[in-house]
C-alpha positions as CSV (number, residue, x, y, z in Angstrom):
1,X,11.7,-23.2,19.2
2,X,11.3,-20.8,22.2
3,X,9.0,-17.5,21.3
4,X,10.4,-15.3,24.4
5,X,13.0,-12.9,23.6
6,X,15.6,-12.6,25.8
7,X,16.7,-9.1,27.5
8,X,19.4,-8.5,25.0
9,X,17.7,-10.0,21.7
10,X,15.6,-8.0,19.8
11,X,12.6,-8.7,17.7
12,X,15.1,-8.4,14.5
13,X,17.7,-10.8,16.1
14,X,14.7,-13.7,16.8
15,X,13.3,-12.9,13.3
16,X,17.1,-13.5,11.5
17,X,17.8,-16.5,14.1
18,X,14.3,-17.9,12.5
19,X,15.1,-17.4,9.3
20,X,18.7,-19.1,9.5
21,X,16.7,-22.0,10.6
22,X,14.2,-22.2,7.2
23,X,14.6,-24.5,4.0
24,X,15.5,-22.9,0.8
25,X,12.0,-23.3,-0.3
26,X,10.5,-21.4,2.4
27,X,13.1,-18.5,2.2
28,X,12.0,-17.8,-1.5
29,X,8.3,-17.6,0.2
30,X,9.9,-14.8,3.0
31,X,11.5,-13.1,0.0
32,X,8.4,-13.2,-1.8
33,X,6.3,-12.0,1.6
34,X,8.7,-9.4,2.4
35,X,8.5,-7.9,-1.4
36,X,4.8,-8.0,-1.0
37,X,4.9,-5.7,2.2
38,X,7.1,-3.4,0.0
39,X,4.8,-2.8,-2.7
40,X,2.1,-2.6,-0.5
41,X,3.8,0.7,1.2
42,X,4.7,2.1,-1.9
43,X,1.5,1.7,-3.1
44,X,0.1,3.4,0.3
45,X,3.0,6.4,-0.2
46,X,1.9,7.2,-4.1
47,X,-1.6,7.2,-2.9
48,X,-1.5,9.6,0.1
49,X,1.3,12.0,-2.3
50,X,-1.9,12.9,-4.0
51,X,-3.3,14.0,-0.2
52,X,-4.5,17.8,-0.2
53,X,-4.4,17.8,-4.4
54,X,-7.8,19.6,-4.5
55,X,-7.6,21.8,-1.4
56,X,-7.9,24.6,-3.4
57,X,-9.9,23.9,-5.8
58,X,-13.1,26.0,-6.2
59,X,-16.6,24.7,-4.8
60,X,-18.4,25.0,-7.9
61,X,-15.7,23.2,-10.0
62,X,-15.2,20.3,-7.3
63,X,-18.7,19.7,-7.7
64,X,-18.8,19.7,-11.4
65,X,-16.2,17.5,-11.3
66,X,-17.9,14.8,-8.6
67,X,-21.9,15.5,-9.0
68,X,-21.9,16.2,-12.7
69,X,-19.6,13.2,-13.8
70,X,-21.9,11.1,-15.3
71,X,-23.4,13.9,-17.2
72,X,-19.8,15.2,-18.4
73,X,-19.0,11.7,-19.7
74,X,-22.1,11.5,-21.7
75,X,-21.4,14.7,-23.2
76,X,-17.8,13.7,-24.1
77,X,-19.7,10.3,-25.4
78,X,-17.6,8.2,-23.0
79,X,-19.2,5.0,-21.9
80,X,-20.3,4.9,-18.8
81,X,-20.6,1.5,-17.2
């Protein structure tokens, strides 16, 4: 199988042309790649929606909320591990 794409192809066309060529088997692993790197952007996308969540928060509270943690949690008798 040649790797150089021609003038006209694109990276999608050589990518479908490849796949035409694969056994059922392996199709259900591309399926099951492809819905992998789907997740994993959704996963990236809820994680950054919480970006800029505590930029207003005040100083003393951030801190409370970061330094003090441990301390809180003993004092609301969680565990802490």
């Amino acid at each position: 199988m040649e790797d150089v794409i021609t003038q006209p192809d694109t990276l999608k066309d050589k990518i479908i042309r490849r796949i035409d060529e694969l056994s059922p088997e392996k199709l259900k692993e591309v399926d099951q790649f492809i819905d992998h790197l789907e997740n994993h952007r959704n996963s990236k996308q809820k994680i950054l929606s919480f970006s800029g969540a505590w930029k207003d928060l005040n100083e003393e509270v951030f801190l409370s909320l970061t330094d003090d943690l441990h301390d809180n949690r003993k004092k609301g008798s969680k565990r802490i591990l």
